[in-house]
C-alpha positions, 0 to 999 in steps of 0.5 A: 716781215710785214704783220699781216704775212707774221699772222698768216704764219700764226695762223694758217688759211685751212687748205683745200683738202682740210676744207673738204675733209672736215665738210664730209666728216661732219656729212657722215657724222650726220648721216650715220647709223644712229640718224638712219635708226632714228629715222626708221623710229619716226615712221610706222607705216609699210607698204609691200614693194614687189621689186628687191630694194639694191644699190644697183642691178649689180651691187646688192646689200650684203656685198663686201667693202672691197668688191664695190670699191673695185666696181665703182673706184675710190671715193671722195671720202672714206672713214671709219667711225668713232663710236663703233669701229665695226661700221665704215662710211664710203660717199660718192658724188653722182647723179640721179634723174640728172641731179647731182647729190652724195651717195654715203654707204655704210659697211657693217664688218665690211658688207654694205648694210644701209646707203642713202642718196643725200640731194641738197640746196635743191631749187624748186624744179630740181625738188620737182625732178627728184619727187617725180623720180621717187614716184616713177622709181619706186611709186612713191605718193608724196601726197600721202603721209609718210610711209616705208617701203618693205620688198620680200627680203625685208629690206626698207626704202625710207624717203626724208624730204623737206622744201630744199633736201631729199634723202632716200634711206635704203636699209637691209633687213633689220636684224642684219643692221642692229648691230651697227646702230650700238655704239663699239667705241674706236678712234676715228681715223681717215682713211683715204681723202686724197693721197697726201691725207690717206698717208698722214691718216696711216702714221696717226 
């Protein structure tokens, strides 16, 4: 056997899959509970919003892990985290003003409580396209400093930018998702990627 297929026996190419499944652990692990706390903690400043802060017209805060999963299908990834067994992260790929990014939805004891859309390696139009979404959307003046928008259920809308990302945090009433921010150790465990990777997750 030639030494270059002896190595490749050693040492495997990841697969696909693999590839994939750690590029959204690592993605859910940045954007969990703790960085949206953290990013709450950055900023003071309120503005009333007059309309309800939601996923969608149909989907509301509160609503439980099983009804979305039934009204929007499976996602690309799903996971239950590491240091609070209570709290398990969905995201799905979509697109907002024509622009693709990841929606990571976090579940509380199995009811929505924060998601955010994550746009990344934005190109200066695309940066401008989502800006004038924010702006249309929810009336957003980015040439303010930063603020956070509160709607009369206490529901918050935080908008973290820089030159090429843009994430919008949308978080329910703070009282319902302090508990999420508290670590609960458990072990991290993958529940659905693809079917192979959701069949090796229930015997680990």
């Amino acid at each position: 056997m030639p030494i270059s297929n002896k190595l490749n026996a050693l040492f495997p190419t990841p697969s696909k899959t693999s590839k994939r499944a750690s590029f959204y652990k690592n993605f859910t692990s940045k954007y969990d509970p703790l960085y949206f706390d953290k990013q709450l903690n950055l900023n003071n400043r309120v503005i009333i919003y007059s309309k309800t802060l939601r996923f969608n017209s149909l989907t509301h805060f509160g609503t439980e892990l099983n009804d979305f999963k039934k009204q929007y299908g499976k996602p690309v990834f799903n996971i239950l985290s590491d240091y609070n067994f209570n709290v398990r992260t969905l995201v799905y790929k979509t697109k907002i003003a024509g622009v693709s990014c990841r929606a990571n939805l976090i579940f509380y004891k199995e009811k929505l409580i924060l998601f955010n859309y994550v746009f990344n390696k934005l190109s200066k139009r695309t940066h401008r396209m989502v800006c004038q979404y924010a702006t249309s959307k929810f009336g957003f003046k980015f040439d303010q400093d930063d603020y956070i928008l509160v709607d009369s259920f206490n529901n918050r809308l935080l908008i973290d930018r820089n030159d090429t990302e843009i994430i919008f945090n949308f978080y329910s009433a703070l009282n319902k998702i302090q508990a999420s921010f508290e670590k609960n150790y458990g072990t991290t465990k993958l529940i659905s990627f693809q079917e192979k990777t959701e069949r090796q997750s229930k015997t680990s």
